[in-house]
Backbone as a printed PyTorch tensor [residue, N CA C, xyz], in Angstrom:
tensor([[[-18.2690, -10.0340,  -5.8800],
         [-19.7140,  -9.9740,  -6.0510],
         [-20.4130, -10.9990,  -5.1570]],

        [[-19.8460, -11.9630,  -4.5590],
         [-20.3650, -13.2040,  -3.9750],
         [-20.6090, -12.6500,  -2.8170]],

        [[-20.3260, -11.5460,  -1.8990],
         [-20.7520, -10.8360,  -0.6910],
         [-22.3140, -10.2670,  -0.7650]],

        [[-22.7920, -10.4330,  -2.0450],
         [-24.3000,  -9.6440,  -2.5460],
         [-24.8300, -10.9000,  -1.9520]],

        [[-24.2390, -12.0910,  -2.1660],
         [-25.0880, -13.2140,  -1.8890],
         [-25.6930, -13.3990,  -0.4390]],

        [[-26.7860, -13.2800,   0.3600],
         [-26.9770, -13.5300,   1.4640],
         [-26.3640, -15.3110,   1.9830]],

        [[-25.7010, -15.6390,   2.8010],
         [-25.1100, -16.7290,   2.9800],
         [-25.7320, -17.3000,   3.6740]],

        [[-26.9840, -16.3960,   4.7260],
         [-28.1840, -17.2330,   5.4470],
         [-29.3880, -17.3640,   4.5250]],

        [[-29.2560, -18.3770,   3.6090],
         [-30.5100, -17.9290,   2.1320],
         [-31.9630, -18.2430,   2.9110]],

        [[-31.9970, -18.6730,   4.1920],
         [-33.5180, -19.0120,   4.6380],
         [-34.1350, -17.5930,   5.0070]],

        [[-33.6510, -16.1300,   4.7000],
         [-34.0800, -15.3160,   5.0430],
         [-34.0310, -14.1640,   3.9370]],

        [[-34.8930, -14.9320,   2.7200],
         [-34.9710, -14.3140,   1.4330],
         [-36.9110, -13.8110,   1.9660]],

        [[-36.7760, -12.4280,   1.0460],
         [-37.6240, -11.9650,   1.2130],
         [-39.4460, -12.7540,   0.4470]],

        [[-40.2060, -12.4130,   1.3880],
         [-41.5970, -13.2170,   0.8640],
         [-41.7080, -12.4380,  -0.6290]],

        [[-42.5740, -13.6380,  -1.4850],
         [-43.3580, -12.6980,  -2.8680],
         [-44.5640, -12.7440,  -2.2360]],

        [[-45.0940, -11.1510,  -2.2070],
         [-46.2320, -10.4770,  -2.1680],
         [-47.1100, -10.2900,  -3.1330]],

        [[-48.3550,  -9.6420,  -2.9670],
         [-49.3460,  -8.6160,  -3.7530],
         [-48.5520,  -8.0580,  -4.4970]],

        [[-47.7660,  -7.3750,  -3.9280],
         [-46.7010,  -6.2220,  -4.8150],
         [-46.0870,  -6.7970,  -5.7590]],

        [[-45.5870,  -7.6340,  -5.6080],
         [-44.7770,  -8.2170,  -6.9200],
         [-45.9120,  -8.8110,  -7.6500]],

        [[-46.7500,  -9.5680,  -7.5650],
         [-47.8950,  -9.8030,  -8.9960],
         [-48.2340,  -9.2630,  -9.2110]],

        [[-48.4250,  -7.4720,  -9.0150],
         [-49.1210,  -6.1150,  -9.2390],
         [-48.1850,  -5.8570, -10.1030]],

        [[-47.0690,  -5.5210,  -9.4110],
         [-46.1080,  -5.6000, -11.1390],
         [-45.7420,  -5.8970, -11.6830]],

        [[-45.9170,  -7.5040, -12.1200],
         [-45.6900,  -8.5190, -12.8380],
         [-47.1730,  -7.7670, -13.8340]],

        [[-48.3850,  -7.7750, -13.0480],
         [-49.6900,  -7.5220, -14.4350],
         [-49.4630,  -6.0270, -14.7740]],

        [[-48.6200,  -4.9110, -13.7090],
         [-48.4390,  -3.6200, -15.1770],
         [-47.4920,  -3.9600, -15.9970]],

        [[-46.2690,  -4.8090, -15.8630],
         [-45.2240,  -5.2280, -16.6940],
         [-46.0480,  -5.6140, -18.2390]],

        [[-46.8100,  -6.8170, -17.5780],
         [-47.5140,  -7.2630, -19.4310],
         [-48.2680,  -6.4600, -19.6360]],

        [[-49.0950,  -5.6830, -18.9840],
         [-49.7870,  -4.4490, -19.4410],
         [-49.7930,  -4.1060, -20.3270]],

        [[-48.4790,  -3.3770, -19.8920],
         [-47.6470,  -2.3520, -20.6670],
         [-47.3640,  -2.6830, -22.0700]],

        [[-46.5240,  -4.2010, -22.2210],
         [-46.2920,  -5.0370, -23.3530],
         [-47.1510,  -5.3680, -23.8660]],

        [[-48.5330,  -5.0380, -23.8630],
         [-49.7230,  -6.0220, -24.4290],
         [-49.3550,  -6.9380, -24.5120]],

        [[-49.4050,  -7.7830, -23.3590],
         [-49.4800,  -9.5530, -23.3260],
         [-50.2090, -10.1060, -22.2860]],

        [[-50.8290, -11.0640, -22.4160],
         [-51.7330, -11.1990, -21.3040],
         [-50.8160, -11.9530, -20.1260]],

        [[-51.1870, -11.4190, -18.7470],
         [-50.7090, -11.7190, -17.4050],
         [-50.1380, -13.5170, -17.2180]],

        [[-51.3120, -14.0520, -18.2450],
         [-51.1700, -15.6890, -17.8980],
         [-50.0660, -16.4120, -19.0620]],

        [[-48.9260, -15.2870, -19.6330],
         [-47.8940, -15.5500, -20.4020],
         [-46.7070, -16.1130, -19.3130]],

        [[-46.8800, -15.5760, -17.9770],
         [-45.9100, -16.1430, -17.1120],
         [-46.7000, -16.7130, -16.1150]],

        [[-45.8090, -17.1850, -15.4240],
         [-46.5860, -18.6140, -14.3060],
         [-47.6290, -17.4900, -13.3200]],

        [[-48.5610, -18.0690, -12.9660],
         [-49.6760, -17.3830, -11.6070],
         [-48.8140, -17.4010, -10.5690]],

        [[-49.1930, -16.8280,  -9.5460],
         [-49.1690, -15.9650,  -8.4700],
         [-48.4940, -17.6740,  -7.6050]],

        [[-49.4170, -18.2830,  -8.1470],
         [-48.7420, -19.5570,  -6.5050],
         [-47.9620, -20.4380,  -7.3130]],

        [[-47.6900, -20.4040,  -8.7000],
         [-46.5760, -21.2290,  -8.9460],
         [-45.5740, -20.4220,  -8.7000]],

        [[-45.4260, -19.3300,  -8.2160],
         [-43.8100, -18.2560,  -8.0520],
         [-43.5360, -18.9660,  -7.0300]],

        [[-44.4840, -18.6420,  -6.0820],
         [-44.5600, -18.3970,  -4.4430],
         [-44.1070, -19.9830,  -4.6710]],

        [[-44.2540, -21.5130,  -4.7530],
         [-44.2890, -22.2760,  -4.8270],
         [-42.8400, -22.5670,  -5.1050]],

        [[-42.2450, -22.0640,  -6.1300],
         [-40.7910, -21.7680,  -6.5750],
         [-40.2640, -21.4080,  -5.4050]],

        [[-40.7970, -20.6310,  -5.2760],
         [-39.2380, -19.6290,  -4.2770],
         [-39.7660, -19.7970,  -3.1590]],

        [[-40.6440, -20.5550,  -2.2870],
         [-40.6130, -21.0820,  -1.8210],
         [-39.5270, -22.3540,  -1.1050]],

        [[-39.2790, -23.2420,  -1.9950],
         [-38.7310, -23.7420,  -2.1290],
         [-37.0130, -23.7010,  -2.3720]],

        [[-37.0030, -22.3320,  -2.5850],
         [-35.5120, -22.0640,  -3.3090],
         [-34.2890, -22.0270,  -2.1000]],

        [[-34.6540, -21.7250,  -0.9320],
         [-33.7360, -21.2190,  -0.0090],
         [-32.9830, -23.2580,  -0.0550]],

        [[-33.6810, -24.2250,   0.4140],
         [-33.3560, -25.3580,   0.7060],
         [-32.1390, -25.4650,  -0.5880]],

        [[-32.8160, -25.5120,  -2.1200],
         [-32.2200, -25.6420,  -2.7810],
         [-30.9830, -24.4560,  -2.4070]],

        [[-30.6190, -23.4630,  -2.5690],
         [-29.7240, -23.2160,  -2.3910],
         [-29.2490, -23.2630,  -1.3100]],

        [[-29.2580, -23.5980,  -0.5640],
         [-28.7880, -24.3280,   1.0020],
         [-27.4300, -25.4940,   0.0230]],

        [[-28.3580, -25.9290,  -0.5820],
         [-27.2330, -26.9960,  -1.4970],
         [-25.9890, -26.7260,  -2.2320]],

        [[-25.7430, -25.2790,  -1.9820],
         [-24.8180, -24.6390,  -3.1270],
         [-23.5830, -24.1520,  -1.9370]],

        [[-22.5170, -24.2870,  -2.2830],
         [-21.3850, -24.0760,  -1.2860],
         [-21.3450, -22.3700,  -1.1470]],

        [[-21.0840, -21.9310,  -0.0310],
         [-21.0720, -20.6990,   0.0280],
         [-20.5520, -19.7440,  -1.2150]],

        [[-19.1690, -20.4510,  -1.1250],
         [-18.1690, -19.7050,  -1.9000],
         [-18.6570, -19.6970,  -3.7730]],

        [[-19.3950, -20.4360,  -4.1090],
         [-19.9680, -20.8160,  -4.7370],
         [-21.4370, -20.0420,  -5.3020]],

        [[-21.6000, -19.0900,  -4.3240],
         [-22.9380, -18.4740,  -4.6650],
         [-22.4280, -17.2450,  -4.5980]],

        [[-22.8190, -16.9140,  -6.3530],
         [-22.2930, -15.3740,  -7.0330],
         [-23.8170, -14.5180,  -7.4190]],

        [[-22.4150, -13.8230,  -8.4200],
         [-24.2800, -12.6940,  -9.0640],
         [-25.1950, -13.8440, -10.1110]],

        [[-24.5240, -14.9520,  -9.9250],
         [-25.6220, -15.6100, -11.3420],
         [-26.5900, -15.9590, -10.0930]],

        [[-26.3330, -16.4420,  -9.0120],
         [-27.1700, -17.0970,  -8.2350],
         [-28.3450, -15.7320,  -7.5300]],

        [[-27.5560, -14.5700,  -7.6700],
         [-28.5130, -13.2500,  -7.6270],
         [-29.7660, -13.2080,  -9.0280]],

        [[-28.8520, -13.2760,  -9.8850],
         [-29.8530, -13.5180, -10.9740],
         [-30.6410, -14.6000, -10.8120]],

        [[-30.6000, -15.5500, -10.7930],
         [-31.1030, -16.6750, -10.3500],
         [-32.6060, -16.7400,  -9.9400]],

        [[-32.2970, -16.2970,  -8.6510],
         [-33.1960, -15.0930,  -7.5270],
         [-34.1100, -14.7830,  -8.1420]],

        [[-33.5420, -13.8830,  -8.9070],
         [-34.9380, -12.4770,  -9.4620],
         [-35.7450, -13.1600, -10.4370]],

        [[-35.3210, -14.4400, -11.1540],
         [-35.5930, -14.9220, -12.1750],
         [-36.9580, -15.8390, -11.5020]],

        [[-36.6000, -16.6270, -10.5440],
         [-37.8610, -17.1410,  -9.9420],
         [-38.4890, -16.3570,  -9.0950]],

        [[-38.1980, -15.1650,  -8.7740],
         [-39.1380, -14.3580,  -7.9690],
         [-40.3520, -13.6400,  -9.0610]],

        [[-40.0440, -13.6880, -10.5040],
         [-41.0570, -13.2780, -11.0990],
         [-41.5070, -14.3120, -12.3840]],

        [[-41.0940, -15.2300, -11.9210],
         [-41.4870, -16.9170, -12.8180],
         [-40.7610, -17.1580, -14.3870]],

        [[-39.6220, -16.3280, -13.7540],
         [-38.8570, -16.9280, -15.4910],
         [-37.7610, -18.3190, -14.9930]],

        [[-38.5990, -18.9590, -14.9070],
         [-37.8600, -20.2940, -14.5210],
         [-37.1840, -20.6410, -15.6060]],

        [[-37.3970, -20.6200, -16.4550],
         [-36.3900, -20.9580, -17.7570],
         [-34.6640, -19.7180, -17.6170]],

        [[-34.9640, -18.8640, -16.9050],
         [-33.8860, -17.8810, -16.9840],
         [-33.2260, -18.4430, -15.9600]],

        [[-33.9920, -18.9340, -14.9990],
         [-33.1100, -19.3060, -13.7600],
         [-31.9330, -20.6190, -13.8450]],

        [[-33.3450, -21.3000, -14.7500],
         [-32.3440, -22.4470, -15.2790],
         [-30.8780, -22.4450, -15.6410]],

        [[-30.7790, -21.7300, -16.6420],
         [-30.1370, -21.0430, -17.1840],
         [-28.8070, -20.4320, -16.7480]],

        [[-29.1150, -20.1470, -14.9840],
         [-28.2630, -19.2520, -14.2300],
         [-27.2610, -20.1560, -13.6900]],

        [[-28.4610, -21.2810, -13.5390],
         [-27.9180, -22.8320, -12.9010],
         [-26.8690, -23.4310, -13.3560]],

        [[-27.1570, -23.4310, -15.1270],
         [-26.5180, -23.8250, -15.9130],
         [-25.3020, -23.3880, -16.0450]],

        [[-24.9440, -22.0850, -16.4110],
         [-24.1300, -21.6520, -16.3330],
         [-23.0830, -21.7090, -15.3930]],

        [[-23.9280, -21.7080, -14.3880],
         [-22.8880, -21.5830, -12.9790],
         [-22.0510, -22.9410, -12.1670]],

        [[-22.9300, -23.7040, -13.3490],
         [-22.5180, -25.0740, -13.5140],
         [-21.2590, -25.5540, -14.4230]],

        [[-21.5210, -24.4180, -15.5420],
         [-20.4370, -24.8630, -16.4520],
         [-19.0740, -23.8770, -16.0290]],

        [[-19.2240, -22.8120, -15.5160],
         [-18.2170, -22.0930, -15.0390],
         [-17.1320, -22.5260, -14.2410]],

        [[-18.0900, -23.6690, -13.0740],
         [-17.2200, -24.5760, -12.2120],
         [-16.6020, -25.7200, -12.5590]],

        [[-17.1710, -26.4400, -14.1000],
         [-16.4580, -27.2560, -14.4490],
         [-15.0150, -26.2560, -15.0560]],

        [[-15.2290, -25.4590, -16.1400],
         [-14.0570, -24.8800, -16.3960],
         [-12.9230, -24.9700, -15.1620]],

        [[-13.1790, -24.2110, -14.3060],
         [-12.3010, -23.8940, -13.2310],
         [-11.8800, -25.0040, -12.4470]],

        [[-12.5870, -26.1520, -12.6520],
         [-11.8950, -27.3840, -11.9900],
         [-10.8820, -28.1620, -13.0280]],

        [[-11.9520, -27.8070, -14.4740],
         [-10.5110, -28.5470, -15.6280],
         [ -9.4910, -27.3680, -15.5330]],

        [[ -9.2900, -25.9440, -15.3140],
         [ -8.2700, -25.5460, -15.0880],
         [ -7.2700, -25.5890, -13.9280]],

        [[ -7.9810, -26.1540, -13.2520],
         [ -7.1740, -26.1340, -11.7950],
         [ -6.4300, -27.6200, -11.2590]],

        [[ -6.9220, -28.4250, -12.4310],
         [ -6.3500, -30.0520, -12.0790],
         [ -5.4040, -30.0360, -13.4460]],

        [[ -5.3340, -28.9580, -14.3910],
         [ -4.1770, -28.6530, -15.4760],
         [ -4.6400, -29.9670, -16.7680]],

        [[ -5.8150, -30.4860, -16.7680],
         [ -6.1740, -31.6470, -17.3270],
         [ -5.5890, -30.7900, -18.9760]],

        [[ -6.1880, -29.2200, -19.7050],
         [ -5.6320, -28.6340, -20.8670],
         [ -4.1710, -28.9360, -21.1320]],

        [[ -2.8770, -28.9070, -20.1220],
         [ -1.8180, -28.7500, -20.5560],
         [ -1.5170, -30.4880, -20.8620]],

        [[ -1.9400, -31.2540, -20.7220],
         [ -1.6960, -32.5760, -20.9170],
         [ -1.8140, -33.0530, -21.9570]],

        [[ -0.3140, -33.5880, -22.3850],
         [  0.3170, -34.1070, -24.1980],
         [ -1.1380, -35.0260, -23.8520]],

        [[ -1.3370, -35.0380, -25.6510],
         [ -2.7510, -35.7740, -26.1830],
         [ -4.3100, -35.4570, -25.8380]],

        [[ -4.3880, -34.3900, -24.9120],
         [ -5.7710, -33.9620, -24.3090],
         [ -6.3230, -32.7820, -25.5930]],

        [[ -7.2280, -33.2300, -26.1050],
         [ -7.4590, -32.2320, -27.4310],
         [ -7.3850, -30.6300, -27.5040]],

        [[ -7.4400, -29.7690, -25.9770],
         [ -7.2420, -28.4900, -25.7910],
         [ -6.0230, -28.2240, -25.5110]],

        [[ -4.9850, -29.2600, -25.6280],
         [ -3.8770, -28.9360, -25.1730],
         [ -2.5600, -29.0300, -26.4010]]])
């Protein structure tokens, strides 16, 4: 899945008109008002910003959470993105406590 990831991230697509057009039929639809998620220039402001930040993330390293990630600040659920962060954070600790065998070690409480 990590091939979905563009590996040149400085060439993520702009947020437009189009996407806050359907960000306001989205709540529309839900009866909720538009200003339940961030305005138009705190996105742009986000993801703006996002390519650098993920510039910071090792290639091999950027999966579908970091796709999710993506979509999550492209329509201001920064709390979801968080989230993606998080995860993708704790996934790599797993895989480093599995890969240095720290579990199989007499007295280590998972072991």
């Amino acid at each position: 899945m990590s091939e979905l990831v563009p590996q040149d991230v400085d060439k993520l697509p702009e947020i437009t008109d189009g996407t806050n057009d359907l960000l306001v039929q989205v709540t529309d639809a839900l009866g909720v008002p538009r200003n339940s998620l961030p305005d138009k220039s705190q996105i742009e402001y986000a993801w703006n910003n996002l390519p650098r930040l993920l510039s910071m993330i090792p290639p091999e390293l950027r999966d579908e959470r970091m796709i999710r990630l993506c979509v999550s600040v492209s329509v201001g659920l920064f709390d979801s993105a968080i989230n993606y962060a998080w995860n993708s954070t704790i996934v790599e600790l797993r895989q480093k406590v599995v890969r240095f065998g720290l579990l199989n070690r007499p007295g280590f409480a998972g072991g």
